[in-house]
C-alpha positions as CSV (number, residue, x, y, z in Angstrom):
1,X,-13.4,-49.6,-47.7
2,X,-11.6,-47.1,-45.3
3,X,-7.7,-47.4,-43.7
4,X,-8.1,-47.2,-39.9
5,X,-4.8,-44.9,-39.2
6,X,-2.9,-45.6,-36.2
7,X,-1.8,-43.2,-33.4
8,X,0.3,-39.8,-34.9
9,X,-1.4,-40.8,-38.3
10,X,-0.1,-37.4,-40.2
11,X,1.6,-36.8,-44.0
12,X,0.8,-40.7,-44.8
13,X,3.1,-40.2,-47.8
14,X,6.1,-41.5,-46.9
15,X,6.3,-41.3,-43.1
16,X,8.0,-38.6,-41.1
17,X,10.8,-40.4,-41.4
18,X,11.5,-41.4,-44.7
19,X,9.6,-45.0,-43.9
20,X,9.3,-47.9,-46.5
21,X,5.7,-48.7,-46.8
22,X,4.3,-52.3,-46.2
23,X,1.2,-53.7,-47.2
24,X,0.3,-57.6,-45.6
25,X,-2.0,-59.5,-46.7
26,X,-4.4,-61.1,-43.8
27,X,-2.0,-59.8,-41.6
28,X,-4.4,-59.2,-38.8
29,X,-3.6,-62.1,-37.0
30,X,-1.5,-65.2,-36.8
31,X,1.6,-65.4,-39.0
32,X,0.3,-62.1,-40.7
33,X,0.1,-60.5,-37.5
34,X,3.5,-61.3,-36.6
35,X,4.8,-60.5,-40.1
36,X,3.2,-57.0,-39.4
37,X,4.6,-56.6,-36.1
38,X,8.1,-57.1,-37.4
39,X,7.9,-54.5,-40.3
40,X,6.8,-52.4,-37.5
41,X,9.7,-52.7,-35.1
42,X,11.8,-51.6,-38.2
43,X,9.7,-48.8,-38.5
44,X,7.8,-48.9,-41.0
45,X,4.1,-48.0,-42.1
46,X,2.3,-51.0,-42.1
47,X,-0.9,-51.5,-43.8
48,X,-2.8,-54.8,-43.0
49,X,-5.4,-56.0,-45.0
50,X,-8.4,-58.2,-44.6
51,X,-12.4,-59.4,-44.4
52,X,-12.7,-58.2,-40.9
53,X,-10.5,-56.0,-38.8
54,X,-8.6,-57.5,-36.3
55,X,-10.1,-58.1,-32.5
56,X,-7.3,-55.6,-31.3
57,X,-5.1,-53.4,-33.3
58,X,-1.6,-54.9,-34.7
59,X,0.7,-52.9,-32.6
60,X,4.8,-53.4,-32.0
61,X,7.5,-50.8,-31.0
62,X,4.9,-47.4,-30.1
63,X,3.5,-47.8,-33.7
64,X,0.1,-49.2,-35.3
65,X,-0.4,-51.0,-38.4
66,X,-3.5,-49.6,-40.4
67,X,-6.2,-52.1,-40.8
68,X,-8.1,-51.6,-44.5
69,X,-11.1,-53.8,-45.5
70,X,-10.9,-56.1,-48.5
71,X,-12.1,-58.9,-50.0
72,X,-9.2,-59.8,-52.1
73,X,-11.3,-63.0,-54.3
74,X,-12.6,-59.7,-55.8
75,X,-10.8,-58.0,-58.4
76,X,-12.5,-54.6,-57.6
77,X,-11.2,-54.9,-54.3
78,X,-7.6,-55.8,-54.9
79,X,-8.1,-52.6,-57.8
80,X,-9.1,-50.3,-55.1
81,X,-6.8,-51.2,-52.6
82,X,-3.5,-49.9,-54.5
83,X,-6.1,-46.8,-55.9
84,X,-6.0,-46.3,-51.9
85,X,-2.4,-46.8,-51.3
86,X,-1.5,-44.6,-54.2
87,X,-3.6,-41.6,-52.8
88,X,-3.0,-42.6,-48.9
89,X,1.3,-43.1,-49.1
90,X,1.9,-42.4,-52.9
91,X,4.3,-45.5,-53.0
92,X,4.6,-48.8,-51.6
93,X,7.9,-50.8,-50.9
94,X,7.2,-54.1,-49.8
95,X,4.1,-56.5,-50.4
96,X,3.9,-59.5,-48.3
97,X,1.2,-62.0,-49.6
98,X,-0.2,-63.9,-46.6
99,X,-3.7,-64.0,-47.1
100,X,-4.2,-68.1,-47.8
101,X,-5.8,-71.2,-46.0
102,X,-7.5,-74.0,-45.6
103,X,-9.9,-76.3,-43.9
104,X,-8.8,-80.4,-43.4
105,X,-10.8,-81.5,-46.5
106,X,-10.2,-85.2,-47.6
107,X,-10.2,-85.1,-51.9
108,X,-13.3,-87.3,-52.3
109,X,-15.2,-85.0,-49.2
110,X,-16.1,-82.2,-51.2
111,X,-16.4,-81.4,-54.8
112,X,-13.6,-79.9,-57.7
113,X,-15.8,-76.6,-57.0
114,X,-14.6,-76.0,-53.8
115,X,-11.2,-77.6,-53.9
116,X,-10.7,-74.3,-56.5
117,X,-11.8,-71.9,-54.1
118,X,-8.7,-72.9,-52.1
119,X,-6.6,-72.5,-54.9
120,X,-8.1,-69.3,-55.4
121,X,-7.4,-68.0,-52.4
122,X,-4.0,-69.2,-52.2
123,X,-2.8,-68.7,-55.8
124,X,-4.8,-67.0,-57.4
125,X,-5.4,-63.9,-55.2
126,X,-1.8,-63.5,-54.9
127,X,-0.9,-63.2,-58.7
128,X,-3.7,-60.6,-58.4
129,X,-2.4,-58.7,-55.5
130,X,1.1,-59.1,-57.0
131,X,0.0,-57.7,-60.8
132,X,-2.2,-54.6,-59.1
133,X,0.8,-53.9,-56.7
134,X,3.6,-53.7,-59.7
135,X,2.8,-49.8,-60.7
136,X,3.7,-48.8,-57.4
137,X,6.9,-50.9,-56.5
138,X,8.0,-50.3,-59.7
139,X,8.0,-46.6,-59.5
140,X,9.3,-46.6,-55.9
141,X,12.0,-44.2,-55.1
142,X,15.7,-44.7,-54.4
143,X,18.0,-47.6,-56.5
144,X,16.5,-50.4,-54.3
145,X,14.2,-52.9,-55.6
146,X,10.8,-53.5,-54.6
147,X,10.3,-56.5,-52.7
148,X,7.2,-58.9,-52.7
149,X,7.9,-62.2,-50.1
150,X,5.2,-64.4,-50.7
151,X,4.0,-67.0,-47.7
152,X,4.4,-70.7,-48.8
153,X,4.2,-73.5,-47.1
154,X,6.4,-77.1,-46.8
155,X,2.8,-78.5,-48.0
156,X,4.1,-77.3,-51.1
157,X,6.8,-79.5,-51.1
158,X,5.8,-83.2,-49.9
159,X,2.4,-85.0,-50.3
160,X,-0.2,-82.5,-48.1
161,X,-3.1,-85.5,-47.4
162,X,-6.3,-83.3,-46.3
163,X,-4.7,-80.4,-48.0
164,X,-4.5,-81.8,-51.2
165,X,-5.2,-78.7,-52.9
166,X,-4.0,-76.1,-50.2
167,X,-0.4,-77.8,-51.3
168,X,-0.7,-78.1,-55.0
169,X,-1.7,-74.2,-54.7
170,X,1.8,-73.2,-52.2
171,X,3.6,-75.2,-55.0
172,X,2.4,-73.5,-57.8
173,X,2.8,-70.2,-55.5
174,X,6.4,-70.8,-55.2
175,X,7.0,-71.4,-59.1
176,X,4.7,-68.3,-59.6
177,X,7.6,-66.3,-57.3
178,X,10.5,-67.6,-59.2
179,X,9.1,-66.9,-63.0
180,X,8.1,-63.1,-61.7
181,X,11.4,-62.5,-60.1
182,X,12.8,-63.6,-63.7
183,X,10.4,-61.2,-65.3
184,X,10.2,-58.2,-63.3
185,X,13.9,-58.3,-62.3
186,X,15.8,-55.9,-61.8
187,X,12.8,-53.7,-60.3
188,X,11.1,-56.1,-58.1
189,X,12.7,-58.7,-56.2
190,X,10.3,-61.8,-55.5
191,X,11.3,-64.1,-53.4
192,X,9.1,-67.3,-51.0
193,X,9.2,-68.3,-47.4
194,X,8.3,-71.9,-47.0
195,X,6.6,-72.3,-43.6
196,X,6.6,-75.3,-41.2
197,X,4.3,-75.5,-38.6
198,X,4.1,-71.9,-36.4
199,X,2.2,-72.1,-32.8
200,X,-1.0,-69.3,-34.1
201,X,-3.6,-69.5,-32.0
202,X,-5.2,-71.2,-34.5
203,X,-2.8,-74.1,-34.4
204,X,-2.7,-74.6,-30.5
205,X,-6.7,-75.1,-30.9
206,X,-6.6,-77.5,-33.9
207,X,-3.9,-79.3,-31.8
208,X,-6.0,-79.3,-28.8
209,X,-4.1,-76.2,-26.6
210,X,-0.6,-76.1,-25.1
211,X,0.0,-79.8,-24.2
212,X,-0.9,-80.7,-27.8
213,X,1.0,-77.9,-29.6
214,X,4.1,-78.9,-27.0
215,X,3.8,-82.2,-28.5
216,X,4.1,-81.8,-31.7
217,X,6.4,-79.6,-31.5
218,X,8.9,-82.5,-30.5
219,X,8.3,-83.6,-34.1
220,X,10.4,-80.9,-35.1
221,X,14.0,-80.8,-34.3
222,X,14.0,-77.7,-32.6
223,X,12.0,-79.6,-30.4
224,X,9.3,-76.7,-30.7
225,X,6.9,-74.6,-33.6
226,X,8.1,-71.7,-34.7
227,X,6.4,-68.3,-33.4
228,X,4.5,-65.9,-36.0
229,X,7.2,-63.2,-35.2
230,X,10.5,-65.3,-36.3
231,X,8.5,-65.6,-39.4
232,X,8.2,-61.9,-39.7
233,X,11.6,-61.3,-39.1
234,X,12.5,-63.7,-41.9
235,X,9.8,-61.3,-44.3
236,X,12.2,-58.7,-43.0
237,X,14.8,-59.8,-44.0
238,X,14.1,-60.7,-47.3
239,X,12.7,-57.6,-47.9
240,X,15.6,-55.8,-46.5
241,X,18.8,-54.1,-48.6
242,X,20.4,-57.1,-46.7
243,X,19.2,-59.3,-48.9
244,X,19.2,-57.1,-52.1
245,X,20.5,-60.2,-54.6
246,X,18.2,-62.1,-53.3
247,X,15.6,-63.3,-55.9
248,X,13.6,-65.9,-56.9
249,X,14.5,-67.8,-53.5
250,X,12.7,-69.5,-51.2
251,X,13.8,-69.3,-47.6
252,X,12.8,-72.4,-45.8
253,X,11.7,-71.8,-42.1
254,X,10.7,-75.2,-40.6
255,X,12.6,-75.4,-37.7
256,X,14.5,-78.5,-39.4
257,X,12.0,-80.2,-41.3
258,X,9.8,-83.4,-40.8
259,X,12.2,-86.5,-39.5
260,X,11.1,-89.4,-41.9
261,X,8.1,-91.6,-40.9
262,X,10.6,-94.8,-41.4
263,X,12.6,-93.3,-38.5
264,X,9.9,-93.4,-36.0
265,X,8.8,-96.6,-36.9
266,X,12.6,-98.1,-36.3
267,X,13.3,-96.6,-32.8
268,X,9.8,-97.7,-31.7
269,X,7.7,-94.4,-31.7
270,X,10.8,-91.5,-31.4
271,X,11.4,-89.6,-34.0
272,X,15.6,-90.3,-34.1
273,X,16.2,-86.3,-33.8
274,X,15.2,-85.4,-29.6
275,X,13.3,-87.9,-28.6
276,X,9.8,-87.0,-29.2
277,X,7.4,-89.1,-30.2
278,X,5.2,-89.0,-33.3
């Protein structure tokens, strides 16, 4: 399992610069993608990690994010990707724990067997990552803190029907944030981003393409779903000496919310915050 370096790869300890070092989970395309592109504008070294490498490189700012291959449901892989780290940068500063999904899955349509693989990959394989990664962003140099911003979801938050277990496993992701910022405070700080919708490409298929995505973005009260790099530059700034007492939150980015079902249903089909309909 080899790190593809980027162009000028050289001393991959630290940067030329002095650069924090950011490993992202799935973040080879989607909202990982954008949260890699953002570290990258700040210029940092960006590691992405995943299955399969990207269909083009993650690029932003004249700099490359380096794409390593892992299976992360596989403890020997999560193990070897900090053994790589450690030898590659010799620290990391910032572990951003996107890797997660889901398939629309009705409760009764499939079996408790693979309702846990979803909540496997989405809680379980980040309390991996996060416990493998502590060594390193504990030892990191400088006063700062570590920082670990794990990717929730507002299906975490409200009934999730067809994602029954995709949401119990972003609520138990977000409880998991606030009891390790607790323990490993003052070190690490560890901290959530609960997601709305965001307009991947993934989303503007499942919504049937720009007319579709247009349309449900007037659900939202910014009238529109957010874009994968606004959610990066939220991971930024949580992981950012901006936001250095900042622990154990989560930062909800959801454009506004959901308006209430009842709402819709009393103005005859708008949704009572821009006149979209529902």
């Amino acid at each position: 399992m080899s790190g593809t370096p980027g162009p000028g790869a050289g001393d991959r300890r630290a940067g030329p610069d002095g650069s924090r070092v950011v490993l992202v989970t799935g973040g080879t395309r989607g909202v990982g993608a954008g949260i890699a592109r953002a570290f990258l504008r700040t210029g940092a070294d960006v590691v992405v990690c995943a299955r399969r490498p990207p269909d083009e490189p993650v690029t932003a700012a004249g700099r490359t994010a380096r794409f390593h291959s892992a299976d992360l449901r596989e403890s020997a892989a999560v193990q070897e990707v900090f053994a790589w780290l450690a030898v590659e940068y010799g620290r990391l500063d910032v572990l951003v724990n996107n890797a997660g999904g889901t398939p629309h899955r009705p409760l009764d349509a499939a079996d408790a067997a693979r309702h846990a693989r979803v909540l496997e990959l989405n809680l379980l394989v980040p309390l991996a990552v996060s416990l493998a990664a502590r060594p390193l962003l504990r030892a990191r140099p400088g006063p700062a803190a570590g920082a670990i911003v794990m990717i929730g979801s507002v299906s975490g938050t409200r009934p999730s029907p067809g994602t029954a277990a995709y949401g119990a496993a972003k609520a138990g992701l977000e409880n998991l944030a606030r009891t390790m910022a607790v323990e490993w405070a003052p070190h690490i700080r560890v901290n959530t981003l609960v997601l709305g919708m965001v307009g991947t490409p993934a989303a503007r298929a499942h919504y049937g393409g720009d007319a579709g995505l247009a349309a449900v973005g007037r659900t939202v009260p910014t009238g529109r779903l957010a874009e994968p790099d606004e959610i990066g530059e939220a991971a930024v700034f949580l992981a950012s000496d901006q936001a250095a007492y900042v622990t154990g939150a989560g930062l909800l980015v959801h454009g506004g919310g959901e308006a209430p079902a009842f709402l819709a249903a009393a103005r005859g089909g708008t949704n009572g915050t821009n006149g979209g309909t529902t």
